[in-house]
Structures are given as C-alpha cells and as structure tokens.
C-alpha positions as CSV (number, residue, x, y, z in Angstrom):
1,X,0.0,0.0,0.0
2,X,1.5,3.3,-0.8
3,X,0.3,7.0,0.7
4,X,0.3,10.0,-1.1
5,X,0.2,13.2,0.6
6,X,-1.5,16.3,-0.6
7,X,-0.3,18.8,1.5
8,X,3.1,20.2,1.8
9,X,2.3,20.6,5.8
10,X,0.1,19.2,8.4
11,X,-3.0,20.8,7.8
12,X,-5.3,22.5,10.2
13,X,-8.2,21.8,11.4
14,X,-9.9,25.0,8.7
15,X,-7.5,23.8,6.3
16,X,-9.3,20.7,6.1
17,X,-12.7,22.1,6.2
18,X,-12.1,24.9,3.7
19,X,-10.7,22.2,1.3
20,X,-14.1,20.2,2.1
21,X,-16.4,22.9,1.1
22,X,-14.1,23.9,-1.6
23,X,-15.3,20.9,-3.0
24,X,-18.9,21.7,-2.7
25,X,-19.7,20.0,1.0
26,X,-22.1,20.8,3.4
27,X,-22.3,20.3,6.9
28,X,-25.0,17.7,7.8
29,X,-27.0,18.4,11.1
30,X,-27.8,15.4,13.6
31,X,-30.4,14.9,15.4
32,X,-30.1,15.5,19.0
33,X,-32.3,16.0,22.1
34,X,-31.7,19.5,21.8
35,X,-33.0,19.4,17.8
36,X,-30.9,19.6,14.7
37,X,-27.3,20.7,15.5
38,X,-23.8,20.7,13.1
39,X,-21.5,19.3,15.4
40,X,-17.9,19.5,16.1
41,X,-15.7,21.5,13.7
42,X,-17.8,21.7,10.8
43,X,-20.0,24.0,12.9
44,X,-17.4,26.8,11.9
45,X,-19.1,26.6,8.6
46,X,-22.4,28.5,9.8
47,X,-23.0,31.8,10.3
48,X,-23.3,32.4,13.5
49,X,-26.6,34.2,15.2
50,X,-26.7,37.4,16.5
C-alpha cells in the first residue's frame, strides 16, 4: 500500500474544512435531544446568530 500526501504541511483543522467545502460540501445536522445541530468543527461553517 503506498500513501500519497497532498499537503506540503500538516493541515489545520480549517484547512481541512475549507478544502471540504471547496469541493462543494455541506455540513450535515444530527439529530439531538436539543434538535438539529452541526457538530464538532464543521459548525465553523455556519453563520453564527446574533
């Protein structure tokens, strides 16, 4: 098995997500007791409320 790597560093955590919605991506929400929610990270991607 052989790895290729894409980056010329070790990426950051907005590296990775502004490469994932580069590519059209969208964060998903989960359900949770609360109601919808975009966890962890990807909940950078939103605009945040007032």
């Amino acid at each position: 098995m052989t790895a290729v790597a894409v980056w010329s560093r070790s990426p950051s955590p907005q590296d990775l997500l502004d490469a994932r919605l580069a590519r059209g991506w969208t964060p998903t929400p989960t359900d949770t007791r609360d109601g919808p929610q975009v966890l962890g990270y990807a909940a950078c991607a939103l605009p945040r409320a007032l």
